[in-house]
C-alpha positions as CSV (number, residue, x, y, z in Angstrom):
1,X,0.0,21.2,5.4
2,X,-4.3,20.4,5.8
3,X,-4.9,17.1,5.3
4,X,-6.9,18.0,2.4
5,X,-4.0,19.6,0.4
6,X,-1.5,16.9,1.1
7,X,-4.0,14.5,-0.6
8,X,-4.4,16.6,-3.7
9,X,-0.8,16.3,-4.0
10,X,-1.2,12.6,-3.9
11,X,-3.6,12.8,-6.9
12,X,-0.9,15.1,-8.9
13,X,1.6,12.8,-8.3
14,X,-0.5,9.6,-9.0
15,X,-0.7,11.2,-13.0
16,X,2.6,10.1,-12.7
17,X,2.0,6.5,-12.8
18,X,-0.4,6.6,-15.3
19,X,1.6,8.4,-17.7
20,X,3.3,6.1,-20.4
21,X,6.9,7.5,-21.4
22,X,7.8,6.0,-24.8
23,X,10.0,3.8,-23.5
24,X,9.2,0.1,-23.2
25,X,9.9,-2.6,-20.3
26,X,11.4,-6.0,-20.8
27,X,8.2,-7.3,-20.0
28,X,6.8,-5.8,-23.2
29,X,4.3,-3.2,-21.8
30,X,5.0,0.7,-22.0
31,X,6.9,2.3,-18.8
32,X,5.5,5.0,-16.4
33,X,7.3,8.2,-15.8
34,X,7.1,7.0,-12.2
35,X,8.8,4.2,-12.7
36,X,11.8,5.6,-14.9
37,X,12.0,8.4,-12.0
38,X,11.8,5.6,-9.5
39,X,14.9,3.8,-11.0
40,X,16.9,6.5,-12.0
41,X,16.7,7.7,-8.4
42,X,18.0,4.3,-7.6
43,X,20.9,4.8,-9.9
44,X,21.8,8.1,-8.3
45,X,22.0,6.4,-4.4
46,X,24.1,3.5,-6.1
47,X,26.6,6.5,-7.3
48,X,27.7,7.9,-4.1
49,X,30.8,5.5,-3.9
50,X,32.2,7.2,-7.0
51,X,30.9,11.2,-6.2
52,X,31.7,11.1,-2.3
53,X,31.6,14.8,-2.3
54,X,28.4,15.4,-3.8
55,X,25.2,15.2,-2.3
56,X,23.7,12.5,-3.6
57,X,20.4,13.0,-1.4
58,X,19.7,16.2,-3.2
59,X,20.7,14.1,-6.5
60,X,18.4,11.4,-5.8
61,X,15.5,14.3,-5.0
62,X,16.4,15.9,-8.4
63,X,15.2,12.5,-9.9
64,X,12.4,11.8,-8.1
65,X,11.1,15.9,-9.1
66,X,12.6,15.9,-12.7
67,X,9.3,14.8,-14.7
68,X,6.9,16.6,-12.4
69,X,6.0,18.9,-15.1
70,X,4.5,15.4,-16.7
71,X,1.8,15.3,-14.7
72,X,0.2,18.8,-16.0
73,X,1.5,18.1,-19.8
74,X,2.1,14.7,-20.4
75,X,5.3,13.0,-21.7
76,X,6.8,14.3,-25.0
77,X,9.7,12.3,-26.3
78,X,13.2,13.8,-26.7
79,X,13.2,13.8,-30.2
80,X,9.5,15.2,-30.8
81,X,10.1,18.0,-28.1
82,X,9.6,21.4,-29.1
83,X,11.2,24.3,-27.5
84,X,7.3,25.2,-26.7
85,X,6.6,21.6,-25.3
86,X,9.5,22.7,-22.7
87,X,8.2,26.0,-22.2
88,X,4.6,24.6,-21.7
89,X,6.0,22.5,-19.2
90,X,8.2,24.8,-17.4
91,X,5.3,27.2,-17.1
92,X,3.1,24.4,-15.8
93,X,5.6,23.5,-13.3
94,X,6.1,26.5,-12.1
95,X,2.4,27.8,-11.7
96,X,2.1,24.3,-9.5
97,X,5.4,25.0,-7.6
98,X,4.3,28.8,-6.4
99,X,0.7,27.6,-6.1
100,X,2.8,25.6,-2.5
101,X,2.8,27.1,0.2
102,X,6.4,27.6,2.7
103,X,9.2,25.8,2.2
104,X,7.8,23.9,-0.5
105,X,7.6,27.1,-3.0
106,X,10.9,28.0,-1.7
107,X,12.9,24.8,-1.8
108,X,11.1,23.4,-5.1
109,X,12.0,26.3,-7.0
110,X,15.7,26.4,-6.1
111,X,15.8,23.0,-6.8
112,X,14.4,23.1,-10.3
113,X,16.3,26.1,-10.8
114,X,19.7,24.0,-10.2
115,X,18.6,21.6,-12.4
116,X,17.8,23.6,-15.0
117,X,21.3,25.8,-15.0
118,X,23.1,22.3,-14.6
119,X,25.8,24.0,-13.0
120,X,26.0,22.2,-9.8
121,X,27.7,18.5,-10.3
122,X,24.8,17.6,-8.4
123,X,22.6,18.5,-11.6
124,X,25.0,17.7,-13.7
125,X,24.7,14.3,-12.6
126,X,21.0,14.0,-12.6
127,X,20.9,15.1,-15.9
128,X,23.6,12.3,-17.4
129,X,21.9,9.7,-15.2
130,X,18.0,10.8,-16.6
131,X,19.8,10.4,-19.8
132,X,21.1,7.1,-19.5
133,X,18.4,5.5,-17.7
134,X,16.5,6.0,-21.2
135,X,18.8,4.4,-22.9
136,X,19.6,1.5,-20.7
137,X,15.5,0.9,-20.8
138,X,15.9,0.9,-24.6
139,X,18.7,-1.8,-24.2
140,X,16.3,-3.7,-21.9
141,X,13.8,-3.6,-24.3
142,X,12.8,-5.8,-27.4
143,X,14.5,-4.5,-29.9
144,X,10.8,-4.2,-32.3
145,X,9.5,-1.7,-30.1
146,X,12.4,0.7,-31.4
147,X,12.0,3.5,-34.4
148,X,14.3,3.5,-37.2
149,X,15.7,6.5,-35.9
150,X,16.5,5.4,-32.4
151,X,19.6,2.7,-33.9
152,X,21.5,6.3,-34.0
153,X,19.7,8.0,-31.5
154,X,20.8,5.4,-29.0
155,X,24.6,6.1,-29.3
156,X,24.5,9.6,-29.5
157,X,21.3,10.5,-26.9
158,X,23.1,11.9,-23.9
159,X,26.7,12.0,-24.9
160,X,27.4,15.5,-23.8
161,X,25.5,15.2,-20.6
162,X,27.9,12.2,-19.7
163,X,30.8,13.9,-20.9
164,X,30.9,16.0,-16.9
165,X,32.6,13.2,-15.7
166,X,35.5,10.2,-16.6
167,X,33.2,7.8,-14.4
168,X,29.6,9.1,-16.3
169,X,31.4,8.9,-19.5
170,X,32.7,5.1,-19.0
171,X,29.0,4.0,-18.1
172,X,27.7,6.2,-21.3
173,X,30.3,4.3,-23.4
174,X,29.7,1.2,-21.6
175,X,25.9,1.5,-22.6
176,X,27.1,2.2,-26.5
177,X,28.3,-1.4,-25.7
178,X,25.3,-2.5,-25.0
179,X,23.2,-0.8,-28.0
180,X,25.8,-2.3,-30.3
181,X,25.1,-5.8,-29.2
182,X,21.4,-6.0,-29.3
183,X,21.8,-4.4,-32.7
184,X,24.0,-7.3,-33.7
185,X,22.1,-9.6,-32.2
186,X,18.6,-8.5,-34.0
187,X,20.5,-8.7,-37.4
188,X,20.9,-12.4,-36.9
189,X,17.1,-13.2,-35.6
């Protein structure tokens, strides 16, 4: 790849930091696509004690690619997502993706094809993870920066995604846990 290409890559990813998800940090500040990609990538390595036969290198690219699209569109939260916001974005990502040149056309659209058909464990684990990560920032979160609807949202938001697996379906549980104690906890402040 030219030297010249490579670098406009660089600028399409860089969107990527720069674009605010709806999510909030601890800290108080919105959180970049980037870095909810960056973590849930993180939490895909840390799984390949309990999914020994999967290949949690092509589950960790999955995240690091899932949000691509982002950088042509924006972020659209789950629950203002329009079957045309996904079909905007899919286009997008697909006109970038055969814009590449060899292997990159090749191996990117396989790989977003996987993901999409979630037939592979290896998508359906990126997918529960992606989910999760959301909601585990929400937990992390101050409780104000939440909408009304996101006290339900939080314990449903993922649950059939998790459901592939005993293991993804503890930590999904485990993360219900979590959503009713900082509800609790906020009732009493």
């Amino acid at each position: 790849m030219k030297t010249d290409a490579y670098l406009e890559l660089m600028h399409i990813f860089e969107k990527l930091k720069n674009e605010e998800r709806h999510s909030w940090t601890s800290s108080g500040r919105r959180e970049s696509v980037a870095e909810h990609s960056w973590r849930l990538a993180l939490m895909a390595y840390f799984m390949k004690d309990e999914y020994p036969d999967l290949d949690i290198t092509k589950v960790i690219f999955m995240c690091i690619c899932h949000d691509l699209g982002e950088a042509f569109i924006g972020d659209i939260p789950a629950f203002e997502k329009t079957g045309a916001d996904s079909h905007a974005e899919d286009d997008a990502l697909a006109n970038w993706v055969n814009s590449l040149g060899e292997p990159y056309k090749t191996e990117l659209s396989a790989l977003f094809a996987e993901m999409h058909e979630r037939k592979t464990p290896e998508a359906q684990l990126y997918k529960a993870l992606d989910r999760m990560e959301a909601l585990i920032q929400h937990n992390e979160a101050d409780i104000s920066t939440w909408l009304p609807l996101e006290y339900e949202l939080n314990f449903t938001y993922g649950m059939q995604d998790a459901a592939f697996s005993a293991y993804t379906k503890a930590l999904r549980d485990r993360i219900n846990e979590d959503t009713a104690a900082k509800i609790e906890a906020a009732k009493t402040e």
